[in-house]
MIKE-581287 format. One record per residue (C-alpha): residue in one letter; x, y, z. Coordinates in steps of 0.02 Angstrom, whole numbers, plus 50000, padded with zeros to 5 digits. Example, Ala and Ser with C-alpha at 12.3 -4.5 7.8 and 13.67 -1.06 7.14 Angstrom:
2
A506154977550390 S506844994750357 
// end
This chain:
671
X542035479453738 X542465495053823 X542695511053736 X544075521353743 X543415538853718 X544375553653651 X543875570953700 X542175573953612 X541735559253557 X539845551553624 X539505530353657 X537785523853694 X537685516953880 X536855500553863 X536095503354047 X535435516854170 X536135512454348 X537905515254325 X539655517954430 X540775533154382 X542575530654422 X543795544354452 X545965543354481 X546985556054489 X548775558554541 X548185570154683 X546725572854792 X545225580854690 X543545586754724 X542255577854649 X540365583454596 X539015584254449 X537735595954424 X535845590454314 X535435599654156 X533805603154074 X533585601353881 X534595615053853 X535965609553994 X535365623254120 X535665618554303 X534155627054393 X534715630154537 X536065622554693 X534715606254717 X534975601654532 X537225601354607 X538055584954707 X539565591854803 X540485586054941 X539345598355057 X537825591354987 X538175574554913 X536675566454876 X535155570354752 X533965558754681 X534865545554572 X536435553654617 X537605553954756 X539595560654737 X541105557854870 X540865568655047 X542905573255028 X544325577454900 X545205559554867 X546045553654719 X544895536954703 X542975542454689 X541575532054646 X540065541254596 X538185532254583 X537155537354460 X535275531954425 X534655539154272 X532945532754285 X532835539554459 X533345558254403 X532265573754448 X530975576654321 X531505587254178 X533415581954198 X534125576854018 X535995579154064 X537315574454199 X538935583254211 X540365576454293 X541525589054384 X543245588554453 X544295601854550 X545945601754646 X545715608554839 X546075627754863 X547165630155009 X547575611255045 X549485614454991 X549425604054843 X549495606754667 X548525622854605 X548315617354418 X548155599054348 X549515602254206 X550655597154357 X549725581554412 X549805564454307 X548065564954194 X546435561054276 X545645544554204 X543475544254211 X542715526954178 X540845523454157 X540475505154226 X538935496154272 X538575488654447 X539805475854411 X541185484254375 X541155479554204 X541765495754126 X540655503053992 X541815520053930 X543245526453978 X544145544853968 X545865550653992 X546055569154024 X547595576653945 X548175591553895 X547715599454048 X549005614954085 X548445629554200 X546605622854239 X546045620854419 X544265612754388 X543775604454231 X542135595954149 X542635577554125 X541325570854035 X539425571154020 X537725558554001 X536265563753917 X534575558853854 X534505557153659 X532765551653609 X532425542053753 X534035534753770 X535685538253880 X537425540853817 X538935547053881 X540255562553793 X541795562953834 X541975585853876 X543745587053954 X543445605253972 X544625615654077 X544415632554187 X546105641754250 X544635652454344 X544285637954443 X542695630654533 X541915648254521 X542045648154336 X541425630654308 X540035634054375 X539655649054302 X539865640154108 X538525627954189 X537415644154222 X537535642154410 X536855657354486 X538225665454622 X539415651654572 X540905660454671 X539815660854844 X539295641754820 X541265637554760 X541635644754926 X540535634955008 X541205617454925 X542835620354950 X542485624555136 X541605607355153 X543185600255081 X544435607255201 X543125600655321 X543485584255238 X545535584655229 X545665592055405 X545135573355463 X546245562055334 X547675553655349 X549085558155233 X549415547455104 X551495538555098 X552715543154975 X552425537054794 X553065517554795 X553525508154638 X552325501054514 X552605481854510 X554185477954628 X553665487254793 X552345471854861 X553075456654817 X551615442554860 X551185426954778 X549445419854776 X548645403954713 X548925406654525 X549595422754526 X551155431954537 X550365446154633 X549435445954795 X547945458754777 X546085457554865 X545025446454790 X543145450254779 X541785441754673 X541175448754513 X539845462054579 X541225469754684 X542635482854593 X544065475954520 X545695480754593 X546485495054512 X548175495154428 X549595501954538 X549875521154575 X550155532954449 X551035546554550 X550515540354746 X549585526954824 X547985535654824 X548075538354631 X547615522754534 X547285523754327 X547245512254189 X548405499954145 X549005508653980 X549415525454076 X550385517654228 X552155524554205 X553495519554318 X553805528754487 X555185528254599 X555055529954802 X556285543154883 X557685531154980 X558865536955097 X560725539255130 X561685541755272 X561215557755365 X562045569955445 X562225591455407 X563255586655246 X561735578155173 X560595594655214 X559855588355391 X559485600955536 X560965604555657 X561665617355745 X563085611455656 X562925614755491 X562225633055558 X563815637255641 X564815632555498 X563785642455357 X563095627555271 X561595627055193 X559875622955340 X558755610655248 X557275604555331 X556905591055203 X556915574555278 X558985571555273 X559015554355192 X557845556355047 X558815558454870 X557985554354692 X558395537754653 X557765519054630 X557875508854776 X558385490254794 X557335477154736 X556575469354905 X557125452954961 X556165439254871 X554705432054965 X554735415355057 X554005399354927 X552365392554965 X552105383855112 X551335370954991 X550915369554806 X549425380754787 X549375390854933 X549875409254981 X551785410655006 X552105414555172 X552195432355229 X553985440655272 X554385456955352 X555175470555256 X554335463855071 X554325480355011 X555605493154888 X556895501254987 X558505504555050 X558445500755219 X557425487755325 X556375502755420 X555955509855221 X555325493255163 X554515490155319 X553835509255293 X553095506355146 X552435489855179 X551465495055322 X550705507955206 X550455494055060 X549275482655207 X548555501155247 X547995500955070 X547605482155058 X546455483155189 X545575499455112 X545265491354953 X544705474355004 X543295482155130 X543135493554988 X542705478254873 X541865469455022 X540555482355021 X540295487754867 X539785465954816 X538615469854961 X537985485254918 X537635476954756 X536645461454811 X535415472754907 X535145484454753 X534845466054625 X533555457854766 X532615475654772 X532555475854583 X532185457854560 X530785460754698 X530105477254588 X530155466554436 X529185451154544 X527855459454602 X527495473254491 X526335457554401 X524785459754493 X524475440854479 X526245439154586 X525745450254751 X524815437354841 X524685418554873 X526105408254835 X526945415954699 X527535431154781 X528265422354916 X529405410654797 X529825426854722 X530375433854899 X531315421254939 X532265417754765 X532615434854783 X533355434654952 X534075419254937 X535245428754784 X535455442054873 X536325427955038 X537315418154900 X538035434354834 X538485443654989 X539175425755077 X540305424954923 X540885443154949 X541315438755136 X542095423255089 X543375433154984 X543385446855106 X543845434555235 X545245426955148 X546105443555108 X545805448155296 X546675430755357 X548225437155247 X548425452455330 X548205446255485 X549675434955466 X550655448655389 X550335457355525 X550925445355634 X552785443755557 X552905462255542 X552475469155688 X553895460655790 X554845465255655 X554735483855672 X556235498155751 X555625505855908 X555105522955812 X553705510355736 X553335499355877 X551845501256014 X552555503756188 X552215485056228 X553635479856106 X555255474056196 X556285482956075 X555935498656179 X556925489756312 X558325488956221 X558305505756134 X559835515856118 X559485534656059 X559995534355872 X561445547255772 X559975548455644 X557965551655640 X557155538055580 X555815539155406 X554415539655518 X553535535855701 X551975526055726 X550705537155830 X549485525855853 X548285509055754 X546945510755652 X545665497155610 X544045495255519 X542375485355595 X542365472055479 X543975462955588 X544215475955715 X545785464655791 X546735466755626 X547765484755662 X548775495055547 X549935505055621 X549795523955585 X551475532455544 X551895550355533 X553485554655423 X554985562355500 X555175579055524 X553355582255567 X552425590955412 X550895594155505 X550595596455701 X549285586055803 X547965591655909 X547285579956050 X545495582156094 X545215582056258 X543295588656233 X541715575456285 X540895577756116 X542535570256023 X542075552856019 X540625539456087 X541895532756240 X542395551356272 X540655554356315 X540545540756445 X542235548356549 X542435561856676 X543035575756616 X544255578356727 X544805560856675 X544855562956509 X545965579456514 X547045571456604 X547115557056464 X547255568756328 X548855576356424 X549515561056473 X549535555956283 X550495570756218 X551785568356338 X551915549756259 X551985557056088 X553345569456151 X554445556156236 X554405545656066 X554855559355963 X556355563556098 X556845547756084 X556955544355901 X558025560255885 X559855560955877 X560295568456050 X560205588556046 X559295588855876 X557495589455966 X556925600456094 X555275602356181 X554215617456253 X552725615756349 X551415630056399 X550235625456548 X549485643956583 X548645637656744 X549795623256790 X548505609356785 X549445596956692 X550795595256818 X550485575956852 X550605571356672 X552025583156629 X553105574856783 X553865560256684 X554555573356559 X554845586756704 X555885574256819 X557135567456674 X557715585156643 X557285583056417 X556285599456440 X557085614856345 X556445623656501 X555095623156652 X553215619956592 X552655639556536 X551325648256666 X550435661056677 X550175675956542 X552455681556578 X552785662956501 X551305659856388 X552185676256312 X554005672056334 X554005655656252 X552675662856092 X553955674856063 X555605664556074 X554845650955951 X554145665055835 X555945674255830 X556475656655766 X555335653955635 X555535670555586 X557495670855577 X557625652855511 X556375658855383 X557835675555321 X559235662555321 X558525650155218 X557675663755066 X559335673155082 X560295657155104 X561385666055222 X561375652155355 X563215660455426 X562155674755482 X560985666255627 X561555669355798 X562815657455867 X561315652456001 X560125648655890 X559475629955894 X559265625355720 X558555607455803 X556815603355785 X555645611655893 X554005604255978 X552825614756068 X551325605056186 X550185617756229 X548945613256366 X547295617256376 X546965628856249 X546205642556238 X546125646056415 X547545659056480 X547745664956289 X547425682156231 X547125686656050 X549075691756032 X549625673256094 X548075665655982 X548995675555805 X550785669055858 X550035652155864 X549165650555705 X550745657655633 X551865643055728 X550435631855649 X550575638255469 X552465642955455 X553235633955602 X553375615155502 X554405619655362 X555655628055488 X555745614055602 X554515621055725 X552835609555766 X551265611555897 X550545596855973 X548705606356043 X548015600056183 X546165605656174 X544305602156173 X543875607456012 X542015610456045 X542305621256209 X543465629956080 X542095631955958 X541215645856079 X542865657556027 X542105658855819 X542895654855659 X544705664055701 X545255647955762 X544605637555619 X546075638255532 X547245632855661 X546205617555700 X546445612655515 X548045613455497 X548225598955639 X547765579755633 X546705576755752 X547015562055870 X546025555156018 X546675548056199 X545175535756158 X544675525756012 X543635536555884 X543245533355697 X543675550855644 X545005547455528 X545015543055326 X546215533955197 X546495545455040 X545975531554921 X544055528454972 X543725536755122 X543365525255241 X542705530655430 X544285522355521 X544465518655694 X545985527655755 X546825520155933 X548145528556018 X549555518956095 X549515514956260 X550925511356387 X550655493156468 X550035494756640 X551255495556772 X552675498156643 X554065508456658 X554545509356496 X554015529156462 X555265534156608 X556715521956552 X556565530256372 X556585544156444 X558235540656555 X558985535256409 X558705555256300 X559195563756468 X560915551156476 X561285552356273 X561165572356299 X562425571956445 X563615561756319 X563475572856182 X563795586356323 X565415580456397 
// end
């Protein structure tokens, strides 16, 4: 029977090789640190943090996430270790919560191997604390149990782990929560919160509710989100959540137009159809295709007002399918290996069973577990992956043309809409285990975060093959695709576009967006326009910035294009001096909650040779590839994805019909 634990109280852990699971509401960093007798760490080997994860018989999570698993092998402890402390702290600088009084509680649970759960903790009371002990295993007279601590530090990581007697604990906090922004520069966002139990509506063989199945060694699937999709707790905390649905949009409901300037409304740059309220129930799903099997899949199965938000969030619910099914896939896996070696250890540590025939039988009984055990796993896997893929199949056709891939006829029959869509698909991402099975990766509308496109050698294995010239010329060729989608899923005169090209090298790619006339002006070159254009989208930011803290909206200059902005900057850092480099990482930090975005252009290693000034910038981008790379992770367990990048069908016109299409919808608007 599992035990509930309340802060302070102690229960006996019935074995030593052990699985600690953390959930949060929110992204948290995740470590432990060893303790002598008296609990003393001595010194940063005796810590697990995401900068150095691993010690013997323990390894943590390599990045803030709000599903960790942490191993733990007390036999296989340093020498002298009596105690393990269990450590959690939100991300400094990430832009999320600061203290976990304004997160849902964080829920700890010991289990063994088999994700039988041994104790579990529930960490309330939690107000202006930023890190916090969660609970602790020690040795009592040669045997283990666990303590539920739930102690909390407003100070922080720094003062955690100067309670544990952690000698320069603010330098090595520093250090962790450098490898974490490390970590978060490279994941994907997680969606907006969905609801509980109505928002995936999927009937399985005996079941109401679709989820991946796994045999017993692997984790049992979670309850459903607490506060987002990456947060998952106990079933006696969920509490119900609503998504964010949409109305109609237009500068009465708070969206971006010059509009609603002129007049002296209010400039929100909130999306313009999200309000508070619960969405529709989705439609219900088609019955079984016969007694006892999986009911067929539909598009749009999700919560939502509108087909493109339950489509949105059921893109996002297979994103998180998939995660947790590989998740399970590998952990039954990981699990077989670790019972042969242990069976094996047991085997032959009898003298009498290291040679002749015995041995061998024990070999192969062993192995021949460790096969029936890891076939099962892929037999569940398997099924789970055979659902997806013919979700996948109905939805994709499904999808509006801000979601589709450029292949998708709907492009050919896209008109440029009165209102921005929830999101836009930038490219697929796909795992090895069924590397034909692609989820689409969306972005939400307006952009919260701008994209950098390495164009360096070193960014992935198939970069490394291409010329660089090539490759460059990729790497432009793709922002210019990103650009025409996002021109395209705009309401005409609501998005504009800037390029800077300081030598003029990316005049082929640049000529599709050059020739329809959608440019707010000619490609910037040369120091004169690297200059001009810094300092006209800086004057924005900055007066957008007065209007909206003085909420005098009346007082912006009759010019002033209150539109989205987007700013493709070519080749950086070449033709930038350290003025232009400061007004960038300003457009990068302040420009997104103003309406004004940077899609880089850049190879990030040449970069490199300019120091650490430009660090910051670089984070405050996703990073996408014009070639496949598995650079990117899902906020629930961190999985290496393969990201893809959408590619326009060879010999297609499609990019410069789309394109026809903004430049004849602005020419409407104009008349």
């Amino acid at each position: 029977m599992t035990a509930e634990l309340v802060r302070g109280q102690n229960h006996t852990l019935p074995q030593t090789r052990l699985e600690i699971r953390v959930s949060a509401g929110t992204p948290v960093v995740a470590g432990a640190t060893l303790g002598d007798e008296r609990g003393t760490v001595r010194g940063v080997e005796w810590i697990a943090h995401p900068g150095s994860p691993q010690l013997p018989g323990l390894e943590v999570s390599q990045q803030a996430a709000a599903d960790h698993r942490l191993a733990v092998d007390l036999e296989a402890l340093p020498a002298g270790a009596h105690r393990v402390t269990v450590l959690l702290a939100l991300p400094v600088g990430a832009g999320g919560p600061v203290r976990f009084g304004a997160v849902p509680a964080p829920f700890v649970s010991v289990t063994g191997l088999d994700g039988t759960e041994i104790a579990t903790f529930t960490l309330t009371d939690l107000d202006a604390e930023s890190a916090v002990s969660a609970l602790e295993l020690y040795r009592r007279q040669d045997a283990w149990k666990v303590r539920a601590v739930g102690q909390g530090y407003a100070g922080g990581l720094a003062e955690m782990l100067a309670d544990q007697g952690v000698t320069d604990p603010a330098a090595l906090a520093g250090s962790i929560q450098e490898a974490v922004t490390r970590g978060l520069a490279r994941s994907v966002a997680p969606p907006p919160p969905r609801t509980p139990e109505a928002d995936r509506v999927r009937h399985a063989t005996g079941s109401a509710d679709h989820r991946p199945t796994a045999p017993p060694p692997a984790a049992p699937e979670p309850p459903e989100p607490l506060a987002d999709p990456a947060a998952t707790g106990p079933a006696h905390t969920t509490q119900p959540h609503t998504t964010q649905p949409h109305t109609a949009s237009g500068p009465a409901a708070g969206g971006p137009s010059a509009a609603g300037a002129s007049a002296g409304g209010p400039i929100n740059y909130a999306h313009p159809r999200r309000q508070h309220a619960a969405p529709p129930s989705p439609p219900p799903a088609a019955p079984p295709a016969q007694p006892g099997q999986p009911a067929q899949p539909v598009a749009g199965d999700a919560t939502g007002w509108s087909m493109d938000e339950r489509l949105y969030n059921q893109i996002w619910g297979m994103f998180e399918d998939l995660a947790r099914a590989v998740a399970a896939y590998r952990s039954a896996v990981d699990f077989a290996e670790s019972r042969m070696d242990q069976e094996l250890d047991r085997a032959l540590s009898d003298p009498r069973n290291r040679i002749g025939g015995a041995g061998d039988r024990a070999r192969e009984a062993a192995r021949a577990k460790r096969d029936e055990l890891a076939s099962r796993a892929r037999e569940a896997l398997d099924r789970d992956l055979a659902q997806l893929a013919a979700e996948a199949a109905v939805v994709e056709p499904a999808l509006p043309a801000a979601y589709a891939g450029w292949g998708n006829p709907v492009w050919h029959a896209h008109r440029i809409p009165m209102e921005i869509p929830m999101a836009l698909r930038i490219g697929d991402l796909h795992l090895p285990e069924r590397t034909d099975l692609r989820i689409p990766l969306l972005v939400r509308l307006p952009l919260e975060r701008g994209m950098w496109v390495d164009s360096g050698r070193a960014a992935s294995e198939a970069a490394a093959l291409m010329d660089t010239d090539r490759l460059r010329r990729l790497a432009m060729e793709t922002a210019v695709a990103h650009a025409a989608r996002l021109l395209a899923v705009y309401p005409p005169g609501e998005f504009a576009v800037h390029v800077i090209d300081p030598a003029g090298s990316a005049a082929g790619p640049l000529a599709p967006l050059v020739e329809a006339g959608v440019l707010a002006g000619p490609p910037a070159a040369g120091p004169g326009g690297v200059a001009s254009v810094l300092a006209h989208l800086t004057r924005r930011v900055d007066l957008v910035q007065m209007a909206v803290r003085a909420r005098a909206a009346d007082s912006l200059p009759p010019d002033l294009d209150t539109g989205e902005q987007l700013l493709v900057v070519n080749d950086f850092p070449h033709g930038f001096d350290d003025r232009a480099v400061t007004q960038l990482r300003y457009l990068a930090d302040e420009g997104p909650a103003v309406g004004v975005h940077l899609l880089m252009v850049a190879d990030r290693e040449e970069a490199s040779a300019y120091g650490p000034v430009l660090d910051p910038l670089w984070r405050s981008l996703l990073r996408i590839t014009p070639v496949a790379d598995s650079h990117l992770a899902d906020p629930w367990v961190g999985h290496a994805w393969t990201y893809e990048p959408l590619t326009i069908p060879p010999g297609s016109r499609v990019l410069e019909q789309v394109l026809a299409a903004v430049a004849e919808a602005r020419r409407a608007v104009g008349r």
